[in-house]
C-alpha positions as CSV (number, residue, x, y, z in Angstrom):
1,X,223.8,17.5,101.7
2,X,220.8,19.3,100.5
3,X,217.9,17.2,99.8
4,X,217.7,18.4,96.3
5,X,221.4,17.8,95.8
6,X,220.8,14.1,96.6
7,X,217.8,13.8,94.3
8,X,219.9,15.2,91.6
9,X,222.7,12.9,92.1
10,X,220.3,9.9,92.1
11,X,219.0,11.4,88.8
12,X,221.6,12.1,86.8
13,X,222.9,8.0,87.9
14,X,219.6,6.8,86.3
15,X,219.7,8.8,83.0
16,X,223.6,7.5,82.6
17,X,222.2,3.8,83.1
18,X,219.7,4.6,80.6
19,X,222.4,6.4,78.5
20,X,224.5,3.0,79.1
21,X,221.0,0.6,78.5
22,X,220.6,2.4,75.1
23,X,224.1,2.0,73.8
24,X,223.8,-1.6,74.8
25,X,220.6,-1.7,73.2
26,X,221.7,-0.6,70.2
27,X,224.7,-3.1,70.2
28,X,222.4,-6.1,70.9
29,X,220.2,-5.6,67.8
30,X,222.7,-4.7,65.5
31,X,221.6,-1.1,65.5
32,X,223.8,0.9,63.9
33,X,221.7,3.7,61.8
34,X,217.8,4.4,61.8
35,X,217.2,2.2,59.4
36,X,218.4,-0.5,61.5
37,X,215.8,0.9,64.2
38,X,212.8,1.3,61.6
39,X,213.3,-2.6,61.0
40,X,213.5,-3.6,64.8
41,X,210.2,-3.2,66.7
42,X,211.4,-4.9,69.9
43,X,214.2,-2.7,69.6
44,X,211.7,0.6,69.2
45,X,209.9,-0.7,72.5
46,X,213.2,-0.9,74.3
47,X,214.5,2.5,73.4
48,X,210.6,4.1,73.4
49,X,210.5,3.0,77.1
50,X,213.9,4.3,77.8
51,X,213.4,7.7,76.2
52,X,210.4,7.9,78.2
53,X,212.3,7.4,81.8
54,X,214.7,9.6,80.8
55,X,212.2,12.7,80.2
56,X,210.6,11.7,83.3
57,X,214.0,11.6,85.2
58,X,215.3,15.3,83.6
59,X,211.5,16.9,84.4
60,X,213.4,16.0,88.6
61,X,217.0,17.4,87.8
62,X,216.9,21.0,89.5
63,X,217.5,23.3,87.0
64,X,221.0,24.7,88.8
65,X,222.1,21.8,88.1
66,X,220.6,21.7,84.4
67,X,222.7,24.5,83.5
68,X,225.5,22.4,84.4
69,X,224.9,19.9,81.3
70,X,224.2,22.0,78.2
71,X,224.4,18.9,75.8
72,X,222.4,16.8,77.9
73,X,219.9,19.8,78.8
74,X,219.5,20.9,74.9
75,X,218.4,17.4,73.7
76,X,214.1,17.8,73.0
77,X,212.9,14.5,74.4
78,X,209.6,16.2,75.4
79,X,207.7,15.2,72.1
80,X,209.1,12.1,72.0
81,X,208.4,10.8,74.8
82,X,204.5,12.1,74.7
83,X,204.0,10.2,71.5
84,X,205.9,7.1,72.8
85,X,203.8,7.1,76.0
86,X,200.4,8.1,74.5
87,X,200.4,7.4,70.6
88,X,203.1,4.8,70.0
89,X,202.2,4.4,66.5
90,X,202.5,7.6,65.4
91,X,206.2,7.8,67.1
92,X,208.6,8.5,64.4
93,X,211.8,6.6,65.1
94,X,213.9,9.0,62.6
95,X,213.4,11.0,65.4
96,X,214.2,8.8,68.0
97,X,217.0,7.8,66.8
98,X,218.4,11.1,66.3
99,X,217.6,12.0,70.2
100,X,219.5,9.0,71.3
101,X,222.7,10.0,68.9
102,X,222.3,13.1,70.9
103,X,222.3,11.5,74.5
104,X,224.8,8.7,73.2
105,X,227.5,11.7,72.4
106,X,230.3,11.9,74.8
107,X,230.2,14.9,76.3
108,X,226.5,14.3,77.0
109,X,227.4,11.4,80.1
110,X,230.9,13.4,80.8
111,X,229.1,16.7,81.6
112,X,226.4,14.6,83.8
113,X,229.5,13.0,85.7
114,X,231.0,16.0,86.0
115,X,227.9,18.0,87.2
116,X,227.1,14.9,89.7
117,X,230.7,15.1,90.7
118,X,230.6,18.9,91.4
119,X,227.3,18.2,93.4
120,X,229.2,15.2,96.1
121,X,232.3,17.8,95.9
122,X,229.9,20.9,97.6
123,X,229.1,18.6,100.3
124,X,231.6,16.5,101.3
125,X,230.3,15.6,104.9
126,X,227.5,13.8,103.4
């Protein structure tokens, strides 16, 4: 398996445990709209920190493989995750919130399965 194949494989695992850590953050604190968010700052550090990885994670996914996930690809955490990582107060969680709808969608995880998938299938000595 090509080196970058494997990298992309481990990536896409971590942004589906994030995926999963942010549903299950959500369910913890009662989240269930952004003004449920804008009234939970332990919650907003959780899902900050979160959003944060995840950019960091997608900046490692090759961009073949990118291609492969449109609805996880499209989502702009870029901004986001600047602000949460270098201006935390000015991070507007309207925002946030509407980033992680986007990565908590269905076909988001199901087209980074599939993708990961398709990569072990390509290689199946390793």
């Amino acid at each position: 398996m090509k080196q970058s194949d494997k990298l992309d494989i481990i990536c896409i695992n971590k942004v589906l445990r994030y995926i999963k850590l942010i549903d299950e953050t959500y369910t913890m604190c009662g989240i269930r709209n952004k003004e449920d968010l804008l009234g939970n700052g332990v919650c907003q550090l959780a899902i900050a920190q979160a959003i944060t990885n995840i950019y960091e994670i997608k900046k490692k996914i090759s961009s073949d493989t990118l291609v492969k996930t449109p609805s996880f690809s499209k989502i702009l955490l870029k901004a986001a995750r600047n602000i949460a990582s270098h201006d935390y107060d000015s991070l507007d969680f309207k925002v946030v919130y509407a980033r992680t709808m986007q990565l908590l969608k269905c076909e988001v995880s199901s087209e980074l399965e599939a993708a990961k998938n398709e990569l072990r299938d390509n290689n199946p000595s390793d």
